[in-house]
Structure formats: structure tokens, C-alpha cells
Residue, then its C-alpha position, 0 to 999 in steps of 0.5 A: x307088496x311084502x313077501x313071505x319070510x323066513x320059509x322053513x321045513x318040518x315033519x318031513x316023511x316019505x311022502x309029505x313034509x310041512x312049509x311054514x312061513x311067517x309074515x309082516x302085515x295084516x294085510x294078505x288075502x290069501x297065501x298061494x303054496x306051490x311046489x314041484x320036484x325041483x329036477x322037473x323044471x319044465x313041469x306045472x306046480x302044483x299049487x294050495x290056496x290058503x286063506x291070509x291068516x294061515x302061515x303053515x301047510x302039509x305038502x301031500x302026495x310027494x314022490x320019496x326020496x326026492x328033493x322039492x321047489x317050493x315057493x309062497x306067495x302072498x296075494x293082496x287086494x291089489x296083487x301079489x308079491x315076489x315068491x318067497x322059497x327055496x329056488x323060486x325062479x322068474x323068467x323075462x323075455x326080451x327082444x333079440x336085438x337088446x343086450x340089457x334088461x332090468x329084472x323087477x320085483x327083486x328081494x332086497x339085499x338077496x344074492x341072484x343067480x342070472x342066466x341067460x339064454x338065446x332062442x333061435x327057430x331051431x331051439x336053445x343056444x349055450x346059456x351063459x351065468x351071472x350072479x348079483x346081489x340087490x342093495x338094502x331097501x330105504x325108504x320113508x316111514x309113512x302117517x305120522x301121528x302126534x297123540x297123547x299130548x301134556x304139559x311137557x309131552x308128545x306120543x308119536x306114532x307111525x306106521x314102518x319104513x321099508x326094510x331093514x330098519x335098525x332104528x328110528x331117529x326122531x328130531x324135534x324143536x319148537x317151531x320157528x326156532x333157529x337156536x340149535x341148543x333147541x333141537x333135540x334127538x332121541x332114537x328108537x329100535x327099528x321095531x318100534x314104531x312110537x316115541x314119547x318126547x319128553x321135557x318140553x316146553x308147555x304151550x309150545x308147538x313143536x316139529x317133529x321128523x322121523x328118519x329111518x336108519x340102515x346100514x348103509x345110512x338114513x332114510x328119507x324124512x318123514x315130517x309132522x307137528x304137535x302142540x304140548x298143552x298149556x301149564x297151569x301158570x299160563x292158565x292162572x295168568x289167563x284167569x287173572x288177566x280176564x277181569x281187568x279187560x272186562x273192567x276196561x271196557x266197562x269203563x271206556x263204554x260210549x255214553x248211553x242215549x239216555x243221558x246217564x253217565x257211568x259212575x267213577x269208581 
């Protein structure tokens, strides 16, 4: 489930500043604010609901002259997302005798500062610090779509990839068809999310795949097919070719039961 971004500071005054913030999908219920000096790290956050179409909020009642953690967090029909913020912090637990763990709802491409600290019955040991920076996020755009067909046409259509995507590649060829002269290429920036294929055959049924492109490389590919429409000489060869079928038939009839025969043209 996505995050906020690009959380930002205004209108700061002695007691009250304003967070904003902005958001890729349509989708959040709710936005959930909360913020706490940031010296005050065993203290409570207090916290502001805030409905989903909302991307801004007042912090009130502030101590002067002191420096504040604030994190938001989008919260969807099926959960919540990792805090997005300045100095947003999770915490995990693990048994006392492992020496590992795998840290979960990370932002990607994000440098994280990880300490760790020992529990005895007598209180805290020395912690000791690390930091790690997770990898670009890659993944699969997702519901293809094939629309809009013509002659020589195809609208494509999808919903985004996962992450930082810089284009979208898409491929595509006439169905059963091994010549590589055949398959195509055109690409798209990584904010678009529909292609026109253009100079295609009529009548012709086509594959089309979708690739997101990162950084670090492709995307798994996401796969479809779509038709073009029929030229008008397919459809004049059609209407020609019609009646000389009927005729045929006419022609290659049984004898009627009541002994007529069909007249010789």
C-alpha cells in the first residue's frame, strides 16, 4: 500500500507550523498525522485523522523553539502504509537467542539507519548501529486493456508498475508469427500509462506485452492481445464472394420430391 511523499513544511510560527504532503492513488480513506518533539522519544504522538482527499494540516499547540517528528500515514480499506516523515521510526522484537531479522514495510530505494539494542532483566545494554539503503522497487504493470481498435490501430492501456518507473517499453506482433522483422517496439515515459500502436495490419490479431523499465533494468512483462478491424478490401472481397456461394447451392440443390427438376441457367 503506497505512502505518502514528498512531505513538506510551511507557515512555521511559534506555536504551529503546517505539514503537507502529496499522494499517488485515489484510493486512501484516511490520512493519519501525528507528531511529537523529536527529544521526547519515549513519549505518546499525538496524532490527526484526516479524511483521504485531504494532503495538508495545521499542527496546533506546539512548544516554541523546538524541533518536532512528524510522520503520515495513508490508511486504506485493507491497512495502512509505512509512515512517511521526518524521522519516522519502527521498532521489532526478536527472540534472544537469534542474531538476525528481516526489517518489512521498508521505502524503496531509501538509506535506514538500524540500531540495535540488547534487553536484560536489568535494563538496556550498549546499542550498536548500522545503516542500509534498500533496492529500486520492480515489478509488473497490472489490467491490460486493448480499446479503440481501427484498421491499422491499437489503444493500449494499463494501470502502473510498482515504483520508479522511467518508461514503459511495449512490444507487439501478429500472432503466430516467427519473423523478426514482425515484432515491433515503441516506448512511453514512465507517466504514461497508454500507447497507441500504430501501422498495423487490418484484420490481424496482435500480441502485445508491457515491460516496465528502472534503473537497474526491466520489469517483469505483462501480456495481452488485440484485434485491428477488417479493411474495406477484405469486406468488398466478402460481399463479392457471397453471392456465388448462394448460387452454389442453388445449383448443387437435391431434386425436389415432386419431380421438377431446376432449370439450367
Amino acid at each position: 500500500m503506497p505512502p505518502p511523499r514528498s512531505l513538506t513544511f510551511s507557515e512555521v510560527g511559534s506555536r504551529s507550523f503546517r505539514a503537507s504532503w502529496e499522494t499517488d492513488t485515489p484510493s486512501v480513506r484516511s490520512y493519519l498525522v501525528r507528531f511529537r518533539p523529536i527529544d521526547n522519544t519515549d513519549g505518546h504522538f499525538v496524532s490527526l485523522s484526516l479524511p483521504g482527499d485531504t494532503l495538508t494540516s495545521v499542527l496546533p499547540h506546539l512548544t516554541p523553539k523546538t524541533r518536532y517528528e512528524v510522520n503520515v500515514v495513508a490508511q486504506y480499506d485493507k491497512g495502512e502504509s509505512f509512515p512517511r516523515g521526518d524521522n519516522a521510526r519502527l521498532e521489532t522484537t526478536v527472540p534472544a537467542g537469534d542474531t538476525a531479522a528481516v526489517l518489512h514495510r521498508l521505502l524503496p530505494r531509501t538509506k535506514y539507519r538500524v540500531t540495535a539494542t540488547p534487553e536484560y532483566e536489568s535494563g538496556d545494554g550498549p546499542e550498536t548501529q548500522t545503516y542500509g539503503t534498500t533496492k529500486e522497487a520492480r515489478g509488473s504493470p497490472r489490467n491490460l486493456r486493448v480499446s479503440d481498435e481501427t484498421v491499422s490501430t491499437l489503444r493500449v492501456s494499463w494501470a502502473p508498475a510498482p515504483g520508479n518507473v522511467l518508461q514503459y517499453r511495449l512490444a507487439f506482433r501478429p500472432v503466430g508469427s516467427s519473423d523478426r522483422k514482425d515484432r515491433k517496439e515503441v516506448s512511453v515515459k514512465g507517466e504514461n500509462t497508454a500507447a497507441v500502436l500504430k501501422n498495423l495490419r487490418p484484420g490481424t490479431e496482435y500480441e502485445v506485452s508491457v515491460r516496465a523499465r528502472y534503473r537497474p533494468g526491466l520489469g517483469d512483462a505483462l501480456d495481452g492481445r488485440g484485434t485491428t478491424l477488417e479493411g474495406p478490401e477484405d469486406r468488398r472481397t466478402c460481399a463479392a464472394r457471397r453471392p456465388v456461394v448462394c448460387l452454389l447451392r442453388s445449383l448443387c440443390s437435391p431434386e425436389p420430391p415432386d419431380g421438377h427438376r431446376i432449370r439450367k441457367l
